[in-house]
C-alpha positions in Angstrom: 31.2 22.9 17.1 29.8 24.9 14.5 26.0 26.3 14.4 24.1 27.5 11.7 21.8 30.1 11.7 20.0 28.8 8.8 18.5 26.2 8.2 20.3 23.6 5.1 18.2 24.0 2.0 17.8 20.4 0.6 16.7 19.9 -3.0 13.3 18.8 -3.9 13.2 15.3 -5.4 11.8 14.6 -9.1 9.5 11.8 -9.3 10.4 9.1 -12.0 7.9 7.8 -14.7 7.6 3.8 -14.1 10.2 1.8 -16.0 10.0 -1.6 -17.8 11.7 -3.1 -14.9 8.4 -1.6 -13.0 6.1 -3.4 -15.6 4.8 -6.2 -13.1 3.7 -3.5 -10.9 2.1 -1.2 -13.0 0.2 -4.1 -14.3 -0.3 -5.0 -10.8 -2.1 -1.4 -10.4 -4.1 -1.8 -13.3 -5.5 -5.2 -12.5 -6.6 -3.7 -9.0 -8.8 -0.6 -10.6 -11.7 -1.0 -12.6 -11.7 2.1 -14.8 -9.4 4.2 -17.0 -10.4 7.0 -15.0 -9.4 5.1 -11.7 -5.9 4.4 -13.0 -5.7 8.3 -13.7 -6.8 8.9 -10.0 -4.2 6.5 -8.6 -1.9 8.3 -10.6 -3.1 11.8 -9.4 -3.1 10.6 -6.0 0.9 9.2 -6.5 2.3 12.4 -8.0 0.1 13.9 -4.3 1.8 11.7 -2.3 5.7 12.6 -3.9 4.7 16.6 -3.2 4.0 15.4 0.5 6.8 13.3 1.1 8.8 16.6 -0.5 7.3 18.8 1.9 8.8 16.6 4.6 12.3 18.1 3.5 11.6 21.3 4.4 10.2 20.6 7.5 12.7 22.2 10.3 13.8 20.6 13.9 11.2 20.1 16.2 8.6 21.1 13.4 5.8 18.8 15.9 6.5 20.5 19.0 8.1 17.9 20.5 11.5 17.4 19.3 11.3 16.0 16.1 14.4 15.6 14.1 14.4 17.1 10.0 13.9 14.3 7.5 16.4 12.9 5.9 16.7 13.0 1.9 17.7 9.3 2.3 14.5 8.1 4.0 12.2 10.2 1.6 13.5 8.8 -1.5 13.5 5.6 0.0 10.0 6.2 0.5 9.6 7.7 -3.1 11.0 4.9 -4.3 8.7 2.7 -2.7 5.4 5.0 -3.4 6.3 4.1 -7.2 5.7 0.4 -7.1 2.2 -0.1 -4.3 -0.3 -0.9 -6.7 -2.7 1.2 -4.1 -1.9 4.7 -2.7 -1.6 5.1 1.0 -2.2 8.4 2.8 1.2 9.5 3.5 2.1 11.2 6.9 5.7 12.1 8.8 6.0 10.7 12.1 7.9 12.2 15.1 10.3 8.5 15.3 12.1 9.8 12.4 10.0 7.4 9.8 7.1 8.2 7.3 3.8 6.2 7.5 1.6 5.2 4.8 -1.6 4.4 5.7 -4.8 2.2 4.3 -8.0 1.8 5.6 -11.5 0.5 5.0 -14.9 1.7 5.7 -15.5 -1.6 7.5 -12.6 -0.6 9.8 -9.8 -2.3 8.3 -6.7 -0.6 8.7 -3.3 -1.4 7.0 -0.2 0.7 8.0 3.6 0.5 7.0 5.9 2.7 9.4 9.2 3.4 7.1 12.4 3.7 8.8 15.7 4.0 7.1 17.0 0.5 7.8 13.6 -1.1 8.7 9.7 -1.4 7.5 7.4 -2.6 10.0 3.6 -3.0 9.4 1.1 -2.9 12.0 -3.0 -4.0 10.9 -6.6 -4.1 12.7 -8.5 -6.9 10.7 -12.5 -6.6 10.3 -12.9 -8.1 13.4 -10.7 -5.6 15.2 -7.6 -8.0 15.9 -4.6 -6.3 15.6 -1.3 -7.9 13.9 2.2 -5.9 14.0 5.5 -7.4 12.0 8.2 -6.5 10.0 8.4 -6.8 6.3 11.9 -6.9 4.6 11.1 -6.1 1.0 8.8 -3.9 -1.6 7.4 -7.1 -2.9 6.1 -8.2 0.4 4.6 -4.8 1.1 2.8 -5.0 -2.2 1.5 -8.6 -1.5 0.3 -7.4 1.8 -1.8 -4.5 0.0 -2.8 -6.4 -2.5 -4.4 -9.0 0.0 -5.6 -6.2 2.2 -8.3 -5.0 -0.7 -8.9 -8.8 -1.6 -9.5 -9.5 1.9 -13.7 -9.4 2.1 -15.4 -8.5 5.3 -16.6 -11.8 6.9 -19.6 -10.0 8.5 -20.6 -9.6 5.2 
């Protein structure tokens, strides 16, 4: 078996400006802020979240303490690839189960989270009323339906 020393340096990955095939969702995004200036932010906040999801390449074995394994390039452009589309940003974050976790929330206490795995996407939510719903879904359409209903959705206490 053969052990390296140092550690493998990956290459960073280059986001990609939206394409026409990507039209529906950028419109999607744009029908979801109000303001020019909002779009810009959303922007901003997506070219943020493809320098974190970069940074998760270089983080080493057991970078939480606790035996976590090194990212794979597959699973961050995967998520890359996915961050391009969500007509919302999420606040991205690595997870020790070898996935990457976007995350939405509310003041109100909603909470909307999608735990990315490379063969799986599962999405776990806490509703207004604090009842909790976990499932999988199976496509980047379906995540953007359920993000796009999760800032539709009004608070009922209202």
């Amino acid at each position: 078996m053969l052990v390296m020393d140092t550690p493998v340096k990956r290459s960073k990955i280059s986001p990609q400006r939206s394409t026409s095939s990507n039209r529906f969702y950028d419109e999607k995004l744009k029908s979801t802020l109000n303001t020019k200036s909002e779009y810009k932010l959303a922007d901003t906040k997506m070219y943020e979240n493809f320098n974190t999801l970069n940074s998760f390449l270089d983080l080493p074995e057991n970078w939480n303490d606790n035996d976590a394994e090194c990212f794979e390039e597959g699973l961050v452009k995967k998520a890359m690839r996915i961050i391009r589309k969500l007509p919302m940003q999420p606040d991205v974050f690595p997870t020790a189960r070898n996935s990457i976790q976007f995350e939405y929330e509310k003041e109100n206490g909603e909470y909307l989270e999608f735990e990315i795995f490379s063969k799986s996407i599962e999405c776990f939510m806490i509703d207004a009323d604090g009842m909790e719903k976990e499932f999988n879904v199976y496509d980047v359409v379906e995540m953007i339906q359920e993000v796009v209903d999760f800032y539709e959705r009004t608070d009922k206490r209202e």
